[in-house]
ZAPA-175418 format. One record per residue (C-alpha): residue number from 1; residue in one letter; x, y, z. Coordinates in steps of 0.02 Angstrom, whole numbers, plus 32768, in hexadecimal, padded with zeros to 4 digits. Layout:
<sites>
pos:NUM, code:a, xx:X, yy:Y, zz:Z
...
</sites>
This chain:
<sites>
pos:1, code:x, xx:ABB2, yy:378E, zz:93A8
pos:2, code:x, xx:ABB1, yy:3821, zz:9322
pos:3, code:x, xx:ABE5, yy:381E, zz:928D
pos:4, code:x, xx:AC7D, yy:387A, zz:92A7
pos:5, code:x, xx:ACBB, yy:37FC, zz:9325
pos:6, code:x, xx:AC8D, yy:3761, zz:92BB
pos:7, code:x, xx:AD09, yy:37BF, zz:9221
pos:8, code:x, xx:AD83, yy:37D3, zz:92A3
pos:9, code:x, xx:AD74, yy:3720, zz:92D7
pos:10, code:x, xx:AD61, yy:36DA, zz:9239
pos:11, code:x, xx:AE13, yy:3725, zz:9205
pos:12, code:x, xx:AE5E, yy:36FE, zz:9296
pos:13, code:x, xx:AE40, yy:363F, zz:928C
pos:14, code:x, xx:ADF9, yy:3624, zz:91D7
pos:15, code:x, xx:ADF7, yy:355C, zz:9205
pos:16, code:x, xx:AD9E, yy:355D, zz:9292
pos:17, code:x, xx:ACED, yy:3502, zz:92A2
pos:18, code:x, xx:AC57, yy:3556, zz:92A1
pos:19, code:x, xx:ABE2, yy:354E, zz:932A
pos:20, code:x, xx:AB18, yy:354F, zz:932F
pos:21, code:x, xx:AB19, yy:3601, zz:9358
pos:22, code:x, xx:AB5A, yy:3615, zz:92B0
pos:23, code:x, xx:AAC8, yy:3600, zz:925D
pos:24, code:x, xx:AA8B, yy:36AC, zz:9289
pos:25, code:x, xx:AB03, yy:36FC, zz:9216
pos:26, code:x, xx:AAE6, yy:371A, zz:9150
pos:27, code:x, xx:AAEA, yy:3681, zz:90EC
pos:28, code:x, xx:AB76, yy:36CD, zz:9071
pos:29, code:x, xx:ABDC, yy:36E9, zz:90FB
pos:30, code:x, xx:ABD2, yy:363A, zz:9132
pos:31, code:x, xx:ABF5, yy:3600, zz:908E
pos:32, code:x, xx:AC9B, yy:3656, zz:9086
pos:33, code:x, xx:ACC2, yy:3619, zz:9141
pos:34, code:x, xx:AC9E, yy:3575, zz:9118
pos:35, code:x, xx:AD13, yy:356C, zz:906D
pos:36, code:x, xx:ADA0, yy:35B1, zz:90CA
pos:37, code:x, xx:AD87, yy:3514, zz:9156
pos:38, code:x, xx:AD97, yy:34B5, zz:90D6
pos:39, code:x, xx:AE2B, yy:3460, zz:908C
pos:40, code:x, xx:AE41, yy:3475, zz:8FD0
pos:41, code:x, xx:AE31, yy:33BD, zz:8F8D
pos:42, code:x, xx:AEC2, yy:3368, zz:8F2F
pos:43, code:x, xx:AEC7, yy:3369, zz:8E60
pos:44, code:x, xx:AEA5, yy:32B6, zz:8E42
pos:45, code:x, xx:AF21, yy:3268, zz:8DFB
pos:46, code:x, xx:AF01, yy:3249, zz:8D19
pos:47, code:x, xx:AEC6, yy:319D, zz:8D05
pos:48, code:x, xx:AF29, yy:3129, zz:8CBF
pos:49, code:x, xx:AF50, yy:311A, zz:8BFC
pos:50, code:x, xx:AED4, yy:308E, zz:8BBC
pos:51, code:x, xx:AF7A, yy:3062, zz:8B39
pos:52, code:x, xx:B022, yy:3064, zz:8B48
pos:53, code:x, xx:B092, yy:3076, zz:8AB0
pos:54, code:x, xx:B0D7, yy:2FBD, zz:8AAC
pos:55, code:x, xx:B185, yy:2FFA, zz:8A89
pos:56, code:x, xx:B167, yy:3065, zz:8B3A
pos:57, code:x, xx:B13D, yy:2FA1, zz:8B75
pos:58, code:x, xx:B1DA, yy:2F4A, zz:8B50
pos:59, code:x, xx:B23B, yy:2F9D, zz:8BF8
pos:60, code:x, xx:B1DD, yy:2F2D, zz:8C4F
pos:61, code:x, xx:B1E9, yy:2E8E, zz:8BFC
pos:62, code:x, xx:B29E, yy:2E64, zz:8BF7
pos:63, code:x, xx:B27D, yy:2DAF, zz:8C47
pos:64, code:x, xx:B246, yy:2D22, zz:8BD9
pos:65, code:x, xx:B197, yy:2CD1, zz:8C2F
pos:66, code:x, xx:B105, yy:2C87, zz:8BD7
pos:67, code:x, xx:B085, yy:2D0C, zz:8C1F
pos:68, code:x, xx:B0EE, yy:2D91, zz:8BD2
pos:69, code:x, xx:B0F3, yy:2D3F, zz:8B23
pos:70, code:x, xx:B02F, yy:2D3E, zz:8B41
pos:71, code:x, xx:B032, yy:2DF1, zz:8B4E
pos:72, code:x, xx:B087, yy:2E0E, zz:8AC4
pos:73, code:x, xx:B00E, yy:2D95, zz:8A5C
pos:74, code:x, xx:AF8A, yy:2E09, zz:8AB4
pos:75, code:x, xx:AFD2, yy:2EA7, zz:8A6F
pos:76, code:x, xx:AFDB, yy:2E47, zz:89BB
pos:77, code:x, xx:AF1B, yy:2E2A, zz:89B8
pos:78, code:x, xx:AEF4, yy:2EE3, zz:89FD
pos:79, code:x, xx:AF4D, yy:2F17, zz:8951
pos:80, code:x, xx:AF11, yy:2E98, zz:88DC
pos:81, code:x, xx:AF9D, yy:2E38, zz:889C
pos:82, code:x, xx:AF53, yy:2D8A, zz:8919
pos:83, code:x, xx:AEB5, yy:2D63, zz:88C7
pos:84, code:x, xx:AE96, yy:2CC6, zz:88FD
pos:85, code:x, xx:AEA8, yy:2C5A, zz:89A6
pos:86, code:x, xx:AF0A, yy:2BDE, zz:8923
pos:87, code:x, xx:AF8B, yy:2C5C, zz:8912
pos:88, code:x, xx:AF7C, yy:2C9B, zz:89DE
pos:89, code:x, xx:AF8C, yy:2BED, zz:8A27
pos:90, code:x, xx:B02C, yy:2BCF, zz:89C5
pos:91, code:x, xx:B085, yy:2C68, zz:89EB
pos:92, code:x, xx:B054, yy:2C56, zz:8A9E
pos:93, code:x, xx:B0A7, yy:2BAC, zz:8AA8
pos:94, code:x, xx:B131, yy:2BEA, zz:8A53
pos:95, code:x, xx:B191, yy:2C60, zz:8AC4
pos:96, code:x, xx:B1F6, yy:2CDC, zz:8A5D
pos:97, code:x, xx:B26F, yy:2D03, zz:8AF2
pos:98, code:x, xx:B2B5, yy:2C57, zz:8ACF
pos:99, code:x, xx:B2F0, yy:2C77, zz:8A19
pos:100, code:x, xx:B33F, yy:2D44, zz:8A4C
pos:101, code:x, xx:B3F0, yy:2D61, zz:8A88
pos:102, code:x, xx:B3D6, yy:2D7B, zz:8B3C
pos:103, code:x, xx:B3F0, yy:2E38, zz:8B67
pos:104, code:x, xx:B366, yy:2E5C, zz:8AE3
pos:105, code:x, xx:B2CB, yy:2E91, zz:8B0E
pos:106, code:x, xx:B26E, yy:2DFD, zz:8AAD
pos:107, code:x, xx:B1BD, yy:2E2B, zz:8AB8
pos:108, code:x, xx:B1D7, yy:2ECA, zz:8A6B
pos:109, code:x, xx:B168, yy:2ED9, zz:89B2
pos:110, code:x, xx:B212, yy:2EFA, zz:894B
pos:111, code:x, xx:B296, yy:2E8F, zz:88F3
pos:112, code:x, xx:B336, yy:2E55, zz:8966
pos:113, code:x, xx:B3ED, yy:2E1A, zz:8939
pos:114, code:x, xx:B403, yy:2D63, zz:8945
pos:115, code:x, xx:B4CA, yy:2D7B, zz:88FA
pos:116, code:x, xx:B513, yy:2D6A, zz:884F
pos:117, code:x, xx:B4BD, yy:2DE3, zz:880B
pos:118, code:x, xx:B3FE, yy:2DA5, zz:881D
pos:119, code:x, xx:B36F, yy:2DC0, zz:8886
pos:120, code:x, xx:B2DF, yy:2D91, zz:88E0
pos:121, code:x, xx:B25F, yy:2DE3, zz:8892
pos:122, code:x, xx:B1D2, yy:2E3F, zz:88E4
pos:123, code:x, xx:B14E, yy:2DF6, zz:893A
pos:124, code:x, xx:B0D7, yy:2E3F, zz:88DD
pos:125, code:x, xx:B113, yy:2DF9, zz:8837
pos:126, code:x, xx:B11F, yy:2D4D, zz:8891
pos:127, code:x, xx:B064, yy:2D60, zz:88BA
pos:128, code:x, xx:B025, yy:2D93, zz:880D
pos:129, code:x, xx:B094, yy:2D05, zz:87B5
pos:130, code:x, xx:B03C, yy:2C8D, zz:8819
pos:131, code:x, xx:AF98, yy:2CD0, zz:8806
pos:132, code:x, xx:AFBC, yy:2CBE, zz:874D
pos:133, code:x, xx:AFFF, yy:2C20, zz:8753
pos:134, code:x, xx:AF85, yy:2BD7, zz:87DB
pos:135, code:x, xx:AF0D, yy:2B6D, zz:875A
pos:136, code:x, xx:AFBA, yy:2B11, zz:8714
pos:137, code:x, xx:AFF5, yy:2AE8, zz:87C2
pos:138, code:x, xx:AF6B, yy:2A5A, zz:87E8
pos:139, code:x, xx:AFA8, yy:29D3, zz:884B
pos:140, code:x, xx:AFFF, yy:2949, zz:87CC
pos:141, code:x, xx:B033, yy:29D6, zz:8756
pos:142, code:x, xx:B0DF, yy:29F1, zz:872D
pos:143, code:x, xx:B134, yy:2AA7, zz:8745
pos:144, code:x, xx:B1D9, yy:2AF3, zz:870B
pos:145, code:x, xx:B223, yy:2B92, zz:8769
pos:146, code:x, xx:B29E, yy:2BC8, zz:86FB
pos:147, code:x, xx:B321, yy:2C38, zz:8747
pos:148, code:x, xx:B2F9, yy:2BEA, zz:87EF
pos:149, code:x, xx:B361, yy:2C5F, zz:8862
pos:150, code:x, xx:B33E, yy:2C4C, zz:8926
pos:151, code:x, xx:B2C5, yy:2BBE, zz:88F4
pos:152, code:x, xx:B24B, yy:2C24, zz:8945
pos:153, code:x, xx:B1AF, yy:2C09, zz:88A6
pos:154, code:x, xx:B1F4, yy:2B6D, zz:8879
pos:155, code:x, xx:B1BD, yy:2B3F, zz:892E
pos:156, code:x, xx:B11F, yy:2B78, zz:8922
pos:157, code:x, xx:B0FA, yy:2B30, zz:8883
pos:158, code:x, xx:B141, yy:2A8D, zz:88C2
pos:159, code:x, xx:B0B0, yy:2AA9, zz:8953
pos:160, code:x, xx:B024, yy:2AC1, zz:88D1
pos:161, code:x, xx:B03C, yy:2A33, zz:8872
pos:162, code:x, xx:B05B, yy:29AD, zz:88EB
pos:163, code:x, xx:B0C7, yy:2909, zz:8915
pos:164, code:x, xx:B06D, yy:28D0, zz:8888
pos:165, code:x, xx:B0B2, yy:2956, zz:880C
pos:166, code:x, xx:B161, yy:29A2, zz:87DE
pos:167, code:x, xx:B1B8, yy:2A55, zz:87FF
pos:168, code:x, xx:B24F, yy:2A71, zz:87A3
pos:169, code:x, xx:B2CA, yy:2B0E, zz:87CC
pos:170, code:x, xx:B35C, yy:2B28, zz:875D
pos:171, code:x, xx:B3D4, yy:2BA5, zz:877C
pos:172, code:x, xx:B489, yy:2BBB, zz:872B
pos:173, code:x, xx:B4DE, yy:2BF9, zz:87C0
pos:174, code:x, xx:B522, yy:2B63, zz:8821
pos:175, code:x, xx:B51A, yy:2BCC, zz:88D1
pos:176, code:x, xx:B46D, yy:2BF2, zz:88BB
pos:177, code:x, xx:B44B, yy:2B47, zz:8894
pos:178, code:x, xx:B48E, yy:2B16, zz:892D
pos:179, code:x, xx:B44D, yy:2B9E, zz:899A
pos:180, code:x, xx:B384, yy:2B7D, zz:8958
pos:181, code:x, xx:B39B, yy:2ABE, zz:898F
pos:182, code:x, xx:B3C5, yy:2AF2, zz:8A37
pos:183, code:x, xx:B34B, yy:2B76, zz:8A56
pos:184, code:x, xx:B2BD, yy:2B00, zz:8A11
pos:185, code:x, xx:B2FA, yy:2A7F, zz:8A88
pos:186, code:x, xx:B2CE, yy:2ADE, zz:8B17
pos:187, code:x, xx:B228, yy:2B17, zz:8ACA
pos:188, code:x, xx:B17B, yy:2AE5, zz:8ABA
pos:189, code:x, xx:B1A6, yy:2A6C, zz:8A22
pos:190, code:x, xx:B234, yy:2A27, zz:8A69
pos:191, code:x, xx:B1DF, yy:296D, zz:8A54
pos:192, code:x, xx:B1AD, yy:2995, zz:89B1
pos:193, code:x, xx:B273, yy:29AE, zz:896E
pos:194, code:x, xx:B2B8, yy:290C, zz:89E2
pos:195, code:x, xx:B22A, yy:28A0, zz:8983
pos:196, code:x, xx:B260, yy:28E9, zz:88DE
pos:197, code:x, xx:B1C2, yy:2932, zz:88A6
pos:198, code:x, xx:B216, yy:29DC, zz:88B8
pos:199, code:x, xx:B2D3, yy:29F1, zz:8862
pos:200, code:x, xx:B34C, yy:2A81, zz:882B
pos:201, code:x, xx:B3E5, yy:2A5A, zz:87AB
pos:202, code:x, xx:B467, yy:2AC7, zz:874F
pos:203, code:x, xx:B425, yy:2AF4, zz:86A7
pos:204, code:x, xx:B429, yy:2B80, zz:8622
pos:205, code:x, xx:B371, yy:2BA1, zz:864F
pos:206, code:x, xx:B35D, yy:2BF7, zz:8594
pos:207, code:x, xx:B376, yy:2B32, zz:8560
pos:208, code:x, xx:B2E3, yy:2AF1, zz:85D9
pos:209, code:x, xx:B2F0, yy:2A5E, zz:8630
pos:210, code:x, xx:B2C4, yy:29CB, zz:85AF
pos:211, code:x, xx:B2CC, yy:292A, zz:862F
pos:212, code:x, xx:B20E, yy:296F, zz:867E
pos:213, code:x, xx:B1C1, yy:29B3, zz:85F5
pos:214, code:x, xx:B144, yy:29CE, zz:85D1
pos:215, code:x, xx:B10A, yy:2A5E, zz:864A
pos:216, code:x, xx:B06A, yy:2A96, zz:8669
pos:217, code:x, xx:B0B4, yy:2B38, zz:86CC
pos:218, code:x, xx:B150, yy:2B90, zz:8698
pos:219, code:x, xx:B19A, yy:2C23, zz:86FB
pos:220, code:x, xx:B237, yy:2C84, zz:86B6
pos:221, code:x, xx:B272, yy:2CF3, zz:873D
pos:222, code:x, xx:B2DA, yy:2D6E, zz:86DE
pos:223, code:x, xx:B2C9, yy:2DC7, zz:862C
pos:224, code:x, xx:B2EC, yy:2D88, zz:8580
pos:225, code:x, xx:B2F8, yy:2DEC, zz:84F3
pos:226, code:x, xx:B26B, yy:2D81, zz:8496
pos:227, code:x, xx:B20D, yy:2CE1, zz:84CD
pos:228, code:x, xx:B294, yy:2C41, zz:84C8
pos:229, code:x, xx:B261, yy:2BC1, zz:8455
pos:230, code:x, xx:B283, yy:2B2D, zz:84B0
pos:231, code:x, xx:B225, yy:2B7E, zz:8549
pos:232, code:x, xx:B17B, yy:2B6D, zz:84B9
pos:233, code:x, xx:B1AE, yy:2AC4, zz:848C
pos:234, code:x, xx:B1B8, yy:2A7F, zz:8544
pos:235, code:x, xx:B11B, yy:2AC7, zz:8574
pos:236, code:x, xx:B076, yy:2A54, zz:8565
pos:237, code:x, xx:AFDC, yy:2A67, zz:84F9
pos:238, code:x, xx:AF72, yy:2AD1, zz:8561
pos:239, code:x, xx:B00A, yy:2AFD, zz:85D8
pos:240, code:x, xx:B02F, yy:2BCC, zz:85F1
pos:241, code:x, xx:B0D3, yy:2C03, zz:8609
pos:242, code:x, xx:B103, yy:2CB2, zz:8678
pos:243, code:x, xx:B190, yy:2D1A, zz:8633
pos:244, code:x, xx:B1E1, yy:2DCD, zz:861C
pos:245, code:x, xx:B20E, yy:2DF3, zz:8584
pos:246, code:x, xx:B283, yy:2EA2, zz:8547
pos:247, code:x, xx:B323, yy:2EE6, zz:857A
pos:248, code:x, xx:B300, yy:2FA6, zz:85BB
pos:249, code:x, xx:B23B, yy:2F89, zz:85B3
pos:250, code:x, xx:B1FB, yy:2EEF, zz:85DD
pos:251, code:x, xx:B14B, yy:2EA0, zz:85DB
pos:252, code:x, xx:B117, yy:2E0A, zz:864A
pos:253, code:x, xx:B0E7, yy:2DA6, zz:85B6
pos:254, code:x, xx:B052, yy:2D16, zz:85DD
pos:255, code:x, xx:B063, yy:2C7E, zz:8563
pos:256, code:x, xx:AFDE, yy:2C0A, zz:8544
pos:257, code:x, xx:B008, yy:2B75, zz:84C4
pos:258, code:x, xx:AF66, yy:2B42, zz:8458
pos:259, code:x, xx:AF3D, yy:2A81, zz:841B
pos:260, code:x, xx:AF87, yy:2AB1, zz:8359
pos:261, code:x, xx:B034, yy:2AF2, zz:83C8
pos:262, code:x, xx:B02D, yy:2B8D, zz:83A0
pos:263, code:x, xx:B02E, yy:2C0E, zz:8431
pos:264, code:x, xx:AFC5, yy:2CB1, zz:8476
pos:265, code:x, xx:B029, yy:2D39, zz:84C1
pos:266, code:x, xx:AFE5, yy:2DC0, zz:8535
pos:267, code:x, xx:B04D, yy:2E4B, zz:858A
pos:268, code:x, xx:AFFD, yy:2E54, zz:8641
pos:269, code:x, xx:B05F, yy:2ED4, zz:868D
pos:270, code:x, xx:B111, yy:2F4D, zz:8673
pos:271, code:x, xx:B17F, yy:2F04, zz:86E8
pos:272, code:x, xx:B24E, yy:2F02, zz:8700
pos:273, code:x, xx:B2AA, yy:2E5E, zz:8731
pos:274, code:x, xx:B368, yy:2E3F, zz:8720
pos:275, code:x, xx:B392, yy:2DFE, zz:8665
pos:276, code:x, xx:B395, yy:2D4D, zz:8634
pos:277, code:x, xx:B438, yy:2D1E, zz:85F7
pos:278, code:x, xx:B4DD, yy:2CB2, zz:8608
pos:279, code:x, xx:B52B, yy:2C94, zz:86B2
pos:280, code:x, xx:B5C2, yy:2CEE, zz:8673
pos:281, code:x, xx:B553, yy:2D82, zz:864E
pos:282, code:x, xx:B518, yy:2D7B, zz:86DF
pos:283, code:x, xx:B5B0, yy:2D6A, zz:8749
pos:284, code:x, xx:B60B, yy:2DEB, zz:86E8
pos:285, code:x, xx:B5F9, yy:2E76, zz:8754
pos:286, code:x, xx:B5EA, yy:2E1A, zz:880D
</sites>
């Protein structure tokens, strides 16, 4: 075959397949039969992202299940605020979809309406407040959640310290009251509040609760404009207490109580929670 007839060929049925006889002709002219025999391959596709934004997560978990409340306890430890498998084991007993107003997306790292003007707070903040609460939560010891919400820490803390110890949630909202008992009951801790070793009540929680005192761990869920006295004086010789403290700009405040009674204060972080006040404050705009 000539050359001429191989062009012609060539052009007339680029995808043809070469036969031996083809070898004969120049090797650059092979080369550009053979490319245009070929298929051009497929772009592969990008691989995946490695990690997700977690509020890009939360479309998919809008169903309460233990192995999603894992995940989110997963996410937690990627970013540092669970430190400790203390702190992990807890909040993967505890499943947060329980304590959220169905139609929310409960594994999601951000605070969620409960009604009457409070919250759930975030994950996150749950997480560190444990992990700075976690040596005061020693099975025996005696813990106070003070603005007890959903009921959703005062479960866990109820976890950490045991049948043996006592978790106290007080909240001045009479609904919310009610509405933590029954998501506790169908939660992890559910034996822990029938035997009594695990209770919420209707209190002013700026006045403490005095009937359990003292408490090695106490928790105050929303912001007061200064520390509370009787919070101090309820709170044991060697106990530390968790709090926010300022109106606009607040401070997660961590208070440890020395032998003489005196007390060390340490801002750990800038953080915003709903104020601590009365339940007429409080209802005043719901």
């Amino acid at each position: 075959m000539c050359l001429a007839a191989a062009i012609a060929s060539a052009s007339a049925s680029p995808a043809r397949c070469l036969s031996p006889s083809s070898a004969a002709l120049p090797r650059r002219f092979l080369h550009h039969l053979l490319l245009a025999a070929t298929p051009p391959r497929p772009t592969p596709p990008p691989p995946p992202l490695r990690c997700i934004p977690f509020h890009r997560m939360a479309q998919f978990w809008t169903q309460g299940s233990l192995d999603k409340n894992k995940a989110l306890v997963e996410y937690l430890k990627q970013y540092g605020a669970v430190r400790t498998d203390k702190v992990a084991e807890v909040m993967e007993s505890i499943d947060r979809a329980l304590f959220v107003a169905e139609g929310l997306t409960p594994y999601t790292d951000s605070p969620m309406p409960i009604g009457y003007n409070a919250t759930i707070s975030a994950p996150h903040m749950h997480a560190t407040c444990l992990e700075l609460l976690k040596d005061h939560l020693q099975p025996g010891m005696h813990a106070l959640d003070v603005g007890s919400g959903s009921g959703y820490l005062t479960a866990c803390f109820a976890m950490m310290v045991g049948p043996e110890g006592r978790a106290v949630g007080i909240e001045h909202i009479p609904e919310l009251v009610a509405a933590s008992t029954e998501n506790v009951q169908r939660s992890a801790a559910a034996q822990l509040l029938k035997d009594g070793s695990l209770s919420f009540h209707v209190a002013d929680g700026r006045l403490g609760w005095p009937d359990d005192a003292p408490y090695d761990a106490i928790h105050v869920g929303a912001a007061a404009p200064e520390i509370p006295q009787p919070l101090v004086d309820q709170l044991k010789t060697g106990g530390r207490m968790v709090i926010p403290v300022g109106s606009y700009f607040q401070e997660l405040q961590v208070v440890d109580k020395n032998a003489d009674g005196s007390v060390t204060v340490q801002n750990d972080a800038s953080v915003r929670y709903v104020p601590l006040t009365s339940r007429s404050a409080q209802l005043q705009d719901s």
